[in-house]
PyMOL CGO cylinders between C-alpha atoms (Angstrom):
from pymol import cmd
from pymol.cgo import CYLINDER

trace = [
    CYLINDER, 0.00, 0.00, 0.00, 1.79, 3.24, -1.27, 0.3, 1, 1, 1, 1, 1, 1,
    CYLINDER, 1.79, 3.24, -1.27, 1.31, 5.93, 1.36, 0.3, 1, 1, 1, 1, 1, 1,
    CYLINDER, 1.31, 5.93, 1.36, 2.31, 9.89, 0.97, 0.3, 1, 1, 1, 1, 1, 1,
    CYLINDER, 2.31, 9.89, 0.97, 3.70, 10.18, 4.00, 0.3, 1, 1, 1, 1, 1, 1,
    CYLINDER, 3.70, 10.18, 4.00, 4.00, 14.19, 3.65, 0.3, 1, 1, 1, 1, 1, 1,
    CYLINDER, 4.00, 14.19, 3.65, 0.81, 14.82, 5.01, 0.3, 1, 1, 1, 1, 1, 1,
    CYLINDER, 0.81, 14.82, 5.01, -1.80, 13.74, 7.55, 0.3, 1, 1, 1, 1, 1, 1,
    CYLINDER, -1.80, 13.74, 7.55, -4.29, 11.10, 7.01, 0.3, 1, 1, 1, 1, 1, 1,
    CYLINDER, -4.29, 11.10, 7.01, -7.74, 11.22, 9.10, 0.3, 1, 1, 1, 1, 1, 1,
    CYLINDER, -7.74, 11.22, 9.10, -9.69, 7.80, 9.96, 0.3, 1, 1, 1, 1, 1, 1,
    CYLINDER, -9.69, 7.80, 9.96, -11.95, 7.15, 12.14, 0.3, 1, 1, 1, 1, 1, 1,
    CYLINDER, -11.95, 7.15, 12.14, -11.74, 5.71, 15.48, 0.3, 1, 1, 1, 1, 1, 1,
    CYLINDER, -11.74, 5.71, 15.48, -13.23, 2.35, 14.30, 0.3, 1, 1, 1, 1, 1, 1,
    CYLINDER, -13.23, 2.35, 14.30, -10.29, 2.04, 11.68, 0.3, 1, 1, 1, 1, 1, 1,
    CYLINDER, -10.29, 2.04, 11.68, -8.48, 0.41, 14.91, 0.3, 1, 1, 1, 1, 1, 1,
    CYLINDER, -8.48, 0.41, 14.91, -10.81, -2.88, 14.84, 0.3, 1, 1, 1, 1, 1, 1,
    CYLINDER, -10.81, -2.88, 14.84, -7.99, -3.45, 11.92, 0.3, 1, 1, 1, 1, 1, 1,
    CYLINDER, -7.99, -3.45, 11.92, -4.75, -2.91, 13.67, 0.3, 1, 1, 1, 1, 1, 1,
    CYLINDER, -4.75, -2.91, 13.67, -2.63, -4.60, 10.55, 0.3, 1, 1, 1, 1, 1, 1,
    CYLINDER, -2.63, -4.60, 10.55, -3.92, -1.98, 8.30, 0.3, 1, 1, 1, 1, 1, 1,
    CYLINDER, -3.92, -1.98, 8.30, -3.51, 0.54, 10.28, 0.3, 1, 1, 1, 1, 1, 1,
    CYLINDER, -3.51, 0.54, 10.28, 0.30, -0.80, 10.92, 0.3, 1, 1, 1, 1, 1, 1,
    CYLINDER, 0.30, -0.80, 10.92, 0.98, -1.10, 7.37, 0.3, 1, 1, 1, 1, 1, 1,
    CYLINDER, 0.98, -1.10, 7.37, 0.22, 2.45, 6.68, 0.3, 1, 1, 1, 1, 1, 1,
    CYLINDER, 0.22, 2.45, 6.68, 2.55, 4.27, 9.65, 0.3, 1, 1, 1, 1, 1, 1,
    CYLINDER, 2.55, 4.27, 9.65, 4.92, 1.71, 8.92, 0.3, 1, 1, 1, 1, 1, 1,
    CYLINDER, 4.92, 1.71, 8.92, 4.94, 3.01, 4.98, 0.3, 1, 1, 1, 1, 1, 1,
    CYLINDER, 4.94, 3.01, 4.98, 5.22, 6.55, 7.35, 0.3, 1, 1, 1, 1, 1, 1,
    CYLINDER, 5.22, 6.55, 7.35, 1.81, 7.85, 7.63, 0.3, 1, 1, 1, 1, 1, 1,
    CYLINDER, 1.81, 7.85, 7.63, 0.48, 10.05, 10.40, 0.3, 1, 1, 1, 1, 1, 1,
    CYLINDER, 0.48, 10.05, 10.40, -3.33, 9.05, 11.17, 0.3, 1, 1, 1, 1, 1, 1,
    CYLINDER, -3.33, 9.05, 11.17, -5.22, 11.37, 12.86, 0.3, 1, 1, 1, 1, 1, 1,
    CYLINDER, -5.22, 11.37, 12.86, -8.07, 9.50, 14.80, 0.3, 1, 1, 1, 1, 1, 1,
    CYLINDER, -8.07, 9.50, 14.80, -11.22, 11.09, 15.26, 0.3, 1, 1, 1, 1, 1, 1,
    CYLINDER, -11.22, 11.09, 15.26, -14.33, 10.17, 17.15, 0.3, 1, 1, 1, 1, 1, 1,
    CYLINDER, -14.33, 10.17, 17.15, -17.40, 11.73, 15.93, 0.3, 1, 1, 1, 1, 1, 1,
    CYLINDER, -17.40, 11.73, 15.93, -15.50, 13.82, 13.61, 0.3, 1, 1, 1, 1, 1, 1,
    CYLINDER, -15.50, 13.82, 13.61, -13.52, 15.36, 16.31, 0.3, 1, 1, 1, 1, 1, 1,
    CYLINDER, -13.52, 15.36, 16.31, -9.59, 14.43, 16.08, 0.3, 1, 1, 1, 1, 1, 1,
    CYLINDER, -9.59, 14.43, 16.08, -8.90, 12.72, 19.50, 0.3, 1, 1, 1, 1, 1, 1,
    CYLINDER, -8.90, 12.72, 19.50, -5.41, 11.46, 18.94, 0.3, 1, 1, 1, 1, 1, 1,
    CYLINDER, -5.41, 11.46, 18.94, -2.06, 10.78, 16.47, 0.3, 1, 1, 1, 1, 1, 1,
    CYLINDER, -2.06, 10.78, 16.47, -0.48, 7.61, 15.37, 0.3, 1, 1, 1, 1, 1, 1,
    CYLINDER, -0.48, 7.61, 15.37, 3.35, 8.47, 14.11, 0.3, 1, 1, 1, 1, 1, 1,
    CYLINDER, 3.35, 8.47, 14.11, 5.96, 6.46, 12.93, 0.3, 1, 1, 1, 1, 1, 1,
    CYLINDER, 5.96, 6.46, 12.93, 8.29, 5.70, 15.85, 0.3, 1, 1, 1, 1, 1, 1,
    CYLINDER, 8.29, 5.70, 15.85, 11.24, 7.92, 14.08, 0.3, 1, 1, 1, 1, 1, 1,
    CYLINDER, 11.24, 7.92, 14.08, 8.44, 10.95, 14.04, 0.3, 1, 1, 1, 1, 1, 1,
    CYLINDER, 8.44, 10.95, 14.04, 7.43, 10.49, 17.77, 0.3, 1, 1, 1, 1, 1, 1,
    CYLINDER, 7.43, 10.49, 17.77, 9.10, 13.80, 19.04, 0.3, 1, 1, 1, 1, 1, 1,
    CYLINDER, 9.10, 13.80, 19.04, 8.22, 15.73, 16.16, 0.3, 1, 1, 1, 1, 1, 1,
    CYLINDER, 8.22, 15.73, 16.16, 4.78, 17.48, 17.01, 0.3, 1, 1, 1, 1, 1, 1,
    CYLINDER, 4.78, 17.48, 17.01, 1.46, 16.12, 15.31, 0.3, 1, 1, 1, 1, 1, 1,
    CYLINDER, 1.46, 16.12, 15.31, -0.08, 19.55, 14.25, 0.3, 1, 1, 1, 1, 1, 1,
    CYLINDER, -0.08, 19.55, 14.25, -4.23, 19.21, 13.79, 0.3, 1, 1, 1, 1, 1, 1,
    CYLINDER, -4.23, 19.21, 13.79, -3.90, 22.46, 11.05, 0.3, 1, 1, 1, 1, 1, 1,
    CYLINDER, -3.90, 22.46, 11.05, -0.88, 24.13, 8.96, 0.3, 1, 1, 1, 1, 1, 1,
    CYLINDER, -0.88, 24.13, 8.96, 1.60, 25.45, 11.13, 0.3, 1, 1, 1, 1, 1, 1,
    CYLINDER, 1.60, 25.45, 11.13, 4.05, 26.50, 8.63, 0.3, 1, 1, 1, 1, 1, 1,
    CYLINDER, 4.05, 26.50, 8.63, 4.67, 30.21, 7.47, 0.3, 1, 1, 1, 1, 1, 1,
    CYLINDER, 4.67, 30.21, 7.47, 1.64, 31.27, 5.13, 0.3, 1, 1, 1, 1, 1, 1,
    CYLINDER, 1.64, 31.27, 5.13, 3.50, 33.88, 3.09, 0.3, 1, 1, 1, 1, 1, 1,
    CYLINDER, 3.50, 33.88, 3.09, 3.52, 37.13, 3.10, 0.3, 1, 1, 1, 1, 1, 1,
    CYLINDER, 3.52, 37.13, 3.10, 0.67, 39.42, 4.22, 0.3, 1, 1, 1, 1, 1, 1,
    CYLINDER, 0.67, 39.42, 4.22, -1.04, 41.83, 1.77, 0.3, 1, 1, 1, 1, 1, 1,
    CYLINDER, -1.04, 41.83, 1.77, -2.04, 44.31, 4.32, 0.3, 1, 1, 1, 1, 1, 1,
    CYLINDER, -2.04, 44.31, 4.32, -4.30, 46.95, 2.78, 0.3, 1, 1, 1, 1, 1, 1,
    CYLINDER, -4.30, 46.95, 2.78, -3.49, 50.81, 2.72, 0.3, 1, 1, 1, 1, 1, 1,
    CYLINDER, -3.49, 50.81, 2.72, -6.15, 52.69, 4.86, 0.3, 1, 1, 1, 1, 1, 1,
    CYLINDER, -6.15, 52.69, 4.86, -5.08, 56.04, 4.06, 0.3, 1, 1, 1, 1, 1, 1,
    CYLINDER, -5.08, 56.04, 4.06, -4.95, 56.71, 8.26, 0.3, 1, 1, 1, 1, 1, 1,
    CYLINDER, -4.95, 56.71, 8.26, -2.70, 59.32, 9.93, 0.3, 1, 1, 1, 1, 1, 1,
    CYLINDER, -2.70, 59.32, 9.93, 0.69, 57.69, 11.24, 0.3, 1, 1, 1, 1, 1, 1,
    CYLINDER, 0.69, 57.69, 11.24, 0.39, 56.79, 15.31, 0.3, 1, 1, 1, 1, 1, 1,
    CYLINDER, 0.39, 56.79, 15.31, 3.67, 56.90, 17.33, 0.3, 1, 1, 1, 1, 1, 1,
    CYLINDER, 3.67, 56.90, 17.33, 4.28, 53.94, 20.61, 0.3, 1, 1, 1, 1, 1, 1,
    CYLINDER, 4.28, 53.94, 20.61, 4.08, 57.22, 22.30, 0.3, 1, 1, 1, 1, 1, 1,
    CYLINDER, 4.08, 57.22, 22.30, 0.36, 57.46, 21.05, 0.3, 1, 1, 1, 1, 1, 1,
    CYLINDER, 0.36, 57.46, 21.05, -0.58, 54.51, 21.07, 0.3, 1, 1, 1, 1, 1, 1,
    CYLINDER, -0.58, 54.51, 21.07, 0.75, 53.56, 24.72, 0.3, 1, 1, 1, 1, 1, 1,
    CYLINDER, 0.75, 53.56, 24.72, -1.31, 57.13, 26.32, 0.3, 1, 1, 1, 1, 1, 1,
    CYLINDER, -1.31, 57.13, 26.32, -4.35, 55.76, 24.52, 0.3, 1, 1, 1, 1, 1, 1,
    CYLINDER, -4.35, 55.76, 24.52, -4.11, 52.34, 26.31, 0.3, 1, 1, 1, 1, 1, 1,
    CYLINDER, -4.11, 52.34, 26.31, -3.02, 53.92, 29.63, 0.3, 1, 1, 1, 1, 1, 1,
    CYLINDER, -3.02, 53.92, 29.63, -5.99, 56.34, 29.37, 0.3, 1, 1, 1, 1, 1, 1,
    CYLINDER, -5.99, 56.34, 29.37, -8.43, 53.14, 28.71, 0.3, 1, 1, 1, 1, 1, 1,
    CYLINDER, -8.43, 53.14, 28.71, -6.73, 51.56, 31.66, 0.3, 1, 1, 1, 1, 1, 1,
    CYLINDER, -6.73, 51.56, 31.66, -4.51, 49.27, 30.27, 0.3, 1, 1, 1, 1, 1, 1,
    CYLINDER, -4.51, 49.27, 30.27, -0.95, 50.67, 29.96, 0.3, 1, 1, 1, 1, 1, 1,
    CYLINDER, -0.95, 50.67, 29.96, 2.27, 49.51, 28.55, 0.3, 1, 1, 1, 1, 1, 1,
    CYLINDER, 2.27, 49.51, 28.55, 4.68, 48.86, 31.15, 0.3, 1, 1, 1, 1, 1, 1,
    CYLINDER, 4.68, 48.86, 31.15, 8.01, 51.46, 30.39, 0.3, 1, 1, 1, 1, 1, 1,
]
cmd.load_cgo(trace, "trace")
């Protein structure tokens, strides 16, 4: 069984009634994600994987932001941190 072991695969929590397929595929170096109701409740890794982290979503860097140009005045620290003392939540200097 040929496995892309690059990504995450999701079964359900009754794919473990069939341990030797489920064996076969971290062996070939598949993470499972197990879920229960369609909620992920645990990782299966590949013993040389096991200290790596088992991430439910992307964790890796996105890109770049496109950050649109509001045509506001420029605010100093200086501003900003008076506003936030004055609402009662200062910056500590």
């Amino acid at each position: 069984m040929a496995t892309d072991s690059s990504r995450s695969e999701v079964v359900p929590l009754r794919a473990l009634n069939q341990p030797s397929k489920i064996a076969e595929q971290v062996e070939a170096g598949a993470t499972l994600i197990v879920t229960r109701n369609g909620r992920p409740i645990m990782g299966i890794v590949p013993i040389e994987r096991l200290d790596e982290p088992v991430h439910q979503f992307r964790t890796d860097p996105m890109g770049d932001l496109d950050i649109p140009d509001l045509d506001l005045p420029p605010v100093t620290d200086e501003e900003i941190g008076a506003t936030l003392r004055g609402m009662g939540g200062g910056l500590d200097d």
